[in-house]
C-alpha positions as CSV (number, residue, x, y, z in Angstrom):
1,X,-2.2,5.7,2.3
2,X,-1.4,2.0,2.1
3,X,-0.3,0.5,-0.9
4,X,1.3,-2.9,-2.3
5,X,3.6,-2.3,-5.3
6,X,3.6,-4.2,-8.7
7,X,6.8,-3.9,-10.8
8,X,6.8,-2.9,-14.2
9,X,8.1,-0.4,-16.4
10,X,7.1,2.5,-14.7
11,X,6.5,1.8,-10.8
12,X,2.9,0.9,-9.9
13,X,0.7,1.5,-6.7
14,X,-1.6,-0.9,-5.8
15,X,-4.4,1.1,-4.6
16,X,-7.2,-1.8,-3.5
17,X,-8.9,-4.6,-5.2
18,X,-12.5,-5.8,-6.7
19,X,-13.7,-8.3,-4.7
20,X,-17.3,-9.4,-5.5
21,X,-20.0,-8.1,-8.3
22,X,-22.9,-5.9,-7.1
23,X,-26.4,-5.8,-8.5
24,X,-26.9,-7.4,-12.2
25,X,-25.8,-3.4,-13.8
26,X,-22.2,-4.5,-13.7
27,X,-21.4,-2.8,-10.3
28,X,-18.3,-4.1,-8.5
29,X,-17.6,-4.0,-4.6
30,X,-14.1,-2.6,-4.0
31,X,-12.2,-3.1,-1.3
32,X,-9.7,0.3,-0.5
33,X,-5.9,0.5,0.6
34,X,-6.6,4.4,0.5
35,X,-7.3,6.4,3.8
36,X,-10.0,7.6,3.2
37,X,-11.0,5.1,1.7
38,X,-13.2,6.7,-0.8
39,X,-10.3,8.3,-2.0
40,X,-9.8,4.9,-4.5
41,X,-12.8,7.5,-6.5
42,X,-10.7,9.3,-7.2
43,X,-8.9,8.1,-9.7
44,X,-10.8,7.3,-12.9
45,X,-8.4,5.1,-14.8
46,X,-7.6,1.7,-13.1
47,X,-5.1,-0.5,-14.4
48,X,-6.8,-3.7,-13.6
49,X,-4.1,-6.7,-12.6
50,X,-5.8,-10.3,-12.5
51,X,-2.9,-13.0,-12.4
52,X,-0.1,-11.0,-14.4
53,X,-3.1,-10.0,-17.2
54,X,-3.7,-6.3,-16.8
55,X,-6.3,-3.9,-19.0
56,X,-7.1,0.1,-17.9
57,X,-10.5,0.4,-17.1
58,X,-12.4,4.0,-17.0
59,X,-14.6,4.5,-14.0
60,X,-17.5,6.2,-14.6
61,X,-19.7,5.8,-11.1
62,X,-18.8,5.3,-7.8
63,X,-19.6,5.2,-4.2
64,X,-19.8,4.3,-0.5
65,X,-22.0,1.4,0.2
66,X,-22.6,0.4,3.5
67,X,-19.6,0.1,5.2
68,X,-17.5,0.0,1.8
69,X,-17.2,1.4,-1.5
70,X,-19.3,-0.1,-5.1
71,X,-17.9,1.1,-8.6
72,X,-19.1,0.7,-12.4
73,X,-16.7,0.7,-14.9
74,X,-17.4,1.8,-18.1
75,X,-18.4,-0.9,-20.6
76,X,-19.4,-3.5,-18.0
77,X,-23.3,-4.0,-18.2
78,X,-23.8,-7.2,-16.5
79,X,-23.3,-9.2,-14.1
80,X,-21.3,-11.7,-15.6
81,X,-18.7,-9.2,-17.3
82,X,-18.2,-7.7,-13.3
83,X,-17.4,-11.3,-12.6
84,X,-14.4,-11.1,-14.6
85,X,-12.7,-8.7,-12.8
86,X,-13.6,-10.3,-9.5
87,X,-10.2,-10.9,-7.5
88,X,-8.3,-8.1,-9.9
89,X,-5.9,-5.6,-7.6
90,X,-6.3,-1.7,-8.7
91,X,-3.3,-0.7,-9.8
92,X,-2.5,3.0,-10.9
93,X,0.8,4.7,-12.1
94,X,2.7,5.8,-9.7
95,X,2.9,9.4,-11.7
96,X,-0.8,10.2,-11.2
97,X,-0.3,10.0,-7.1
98,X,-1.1,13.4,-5.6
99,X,2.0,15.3,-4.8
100,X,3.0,15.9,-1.0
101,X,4.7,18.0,1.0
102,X,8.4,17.5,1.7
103,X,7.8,16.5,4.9
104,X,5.4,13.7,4.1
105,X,5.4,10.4,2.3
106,X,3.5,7.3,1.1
107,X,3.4,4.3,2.7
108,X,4.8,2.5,-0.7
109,X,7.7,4.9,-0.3
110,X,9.0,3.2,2.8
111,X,8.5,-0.2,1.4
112,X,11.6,-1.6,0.8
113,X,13.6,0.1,3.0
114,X,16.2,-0.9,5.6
115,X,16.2,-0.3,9.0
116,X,18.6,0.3,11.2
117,X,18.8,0.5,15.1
118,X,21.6,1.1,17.5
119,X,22.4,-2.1,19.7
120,X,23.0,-1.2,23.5
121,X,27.3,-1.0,22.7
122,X,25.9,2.1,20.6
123,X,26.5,-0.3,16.9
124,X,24.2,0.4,14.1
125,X,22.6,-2.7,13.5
126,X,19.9,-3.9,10.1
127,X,16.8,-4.8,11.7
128,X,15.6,-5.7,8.0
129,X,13.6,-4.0,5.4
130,X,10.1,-2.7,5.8
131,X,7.5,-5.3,4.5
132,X,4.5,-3.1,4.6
133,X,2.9,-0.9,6.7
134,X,-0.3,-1.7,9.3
135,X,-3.2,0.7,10.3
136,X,-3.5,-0.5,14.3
137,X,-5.9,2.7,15.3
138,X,-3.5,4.1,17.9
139,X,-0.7,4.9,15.3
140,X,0.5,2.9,12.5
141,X,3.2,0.1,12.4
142,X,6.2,-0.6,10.4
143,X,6.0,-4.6,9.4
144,X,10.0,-5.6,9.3
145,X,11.2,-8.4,7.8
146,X,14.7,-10.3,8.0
147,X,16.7,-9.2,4.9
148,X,20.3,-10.4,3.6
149,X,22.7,-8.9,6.4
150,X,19.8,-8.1,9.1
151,X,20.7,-9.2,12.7
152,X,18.6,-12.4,12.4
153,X,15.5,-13.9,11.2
154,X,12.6,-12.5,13.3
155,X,9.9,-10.5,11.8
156,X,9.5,-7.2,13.9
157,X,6.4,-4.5,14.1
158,X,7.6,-0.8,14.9
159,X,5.6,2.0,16.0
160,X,5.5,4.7,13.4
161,X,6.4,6.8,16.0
162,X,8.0,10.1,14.3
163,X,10.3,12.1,16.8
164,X,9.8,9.0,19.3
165,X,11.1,5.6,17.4
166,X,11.1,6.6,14.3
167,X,14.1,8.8,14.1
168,X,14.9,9.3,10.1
169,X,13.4,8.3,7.1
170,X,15.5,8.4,3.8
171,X,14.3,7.4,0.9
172,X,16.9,8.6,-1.5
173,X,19.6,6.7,0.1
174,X,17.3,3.9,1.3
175,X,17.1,3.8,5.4
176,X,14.9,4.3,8.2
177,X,16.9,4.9,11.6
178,X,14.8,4.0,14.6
179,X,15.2,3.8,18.2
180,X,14.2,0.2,19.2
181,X,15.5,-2.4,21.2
182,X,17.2,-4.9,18.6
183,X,16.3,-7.9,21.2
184,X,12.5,-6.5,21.4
């Protein structure tokens, strides 16, 4: 799954966002982070966020709609309250994600994290820390930005390559070890 993150008291996963009003019944066209992307159904409380103002919301009807997803939420009977929650991001708690096995995580999980290589003297090096994640098709790419201490300033995309470039993953102590060329 991929997933921006909103701070707040208890962590938050942004899990897509309303981006245009369907129909005059109050529908709403949603636009999914979640793989599949009707997955976002799922969940039938949304924390809606619009510019730092954020109300829960009950959904009550969803579904796929030509090649996305349309949503009612409860109490929204027009067209004009839909409106209101055009440009919102979908929030949920971070508590009501599915759990995993141990060998899996979430996208939001890696967020955050530094990464390290090893520099052709055999040093560990910082790359940076991992931005976000990108879905490419062939596999999925680690976004890596400069952070204080990285080896410089360039923005570098890494294969999520598990067993190939993508040696460890540690959460708990806040690394990802890969094999990649620092100069690449």
């Amino acid at each position: 799954m991929k997933e921006n993150t909103v701070e707040s008291a208890t962590k938050r996963i942004t899990l897509g966002s309303i981006s245009a009003v369907y129909g005059v019944k109050g529908w709403v066209k949603i636009y999914s982070h979640t793989h599949p992307m009707e997955n976002i159904l799922n969940y039938r409380h949304w924390i809606i966020d619009h510019n730092g103002h954020t109300e829960t919301v009950e959904i009550d009807q969803g579904r796929r709609h030509g090649k996305g997803l349309i949503a009612h939420i409860v109490g929204c009977d027009d067209r004009e309250k839909a409106r209101s929650y055009c440009n919102s991001q979908i929030v949920i708690s971070a508590d009501e994600m599915p759990s995993i096995d141990d060998d899996e995580i979430y996208w939001h999980q890696l967020e955050g994290l530094d990464v390290f290589s090893r520099n052709s003297a055999g040093d560990n090096i910082l790359l940076g820390k991992v931005s976000h994640l990108m879905e490419t098709g062939a596999n999925d790419v680690l976004v890596i930005r400069p952070s204080k201490g990285s080896m410089d300033k360039r923005e570098r995309l890494v294969p999520w390559l598990i067993n190939q470039v993508v040696l460890e993953v540690n959460p708990e102590k806040g690394f990802i070890r890969v094999d990649w060329d620092p100069e690449f």
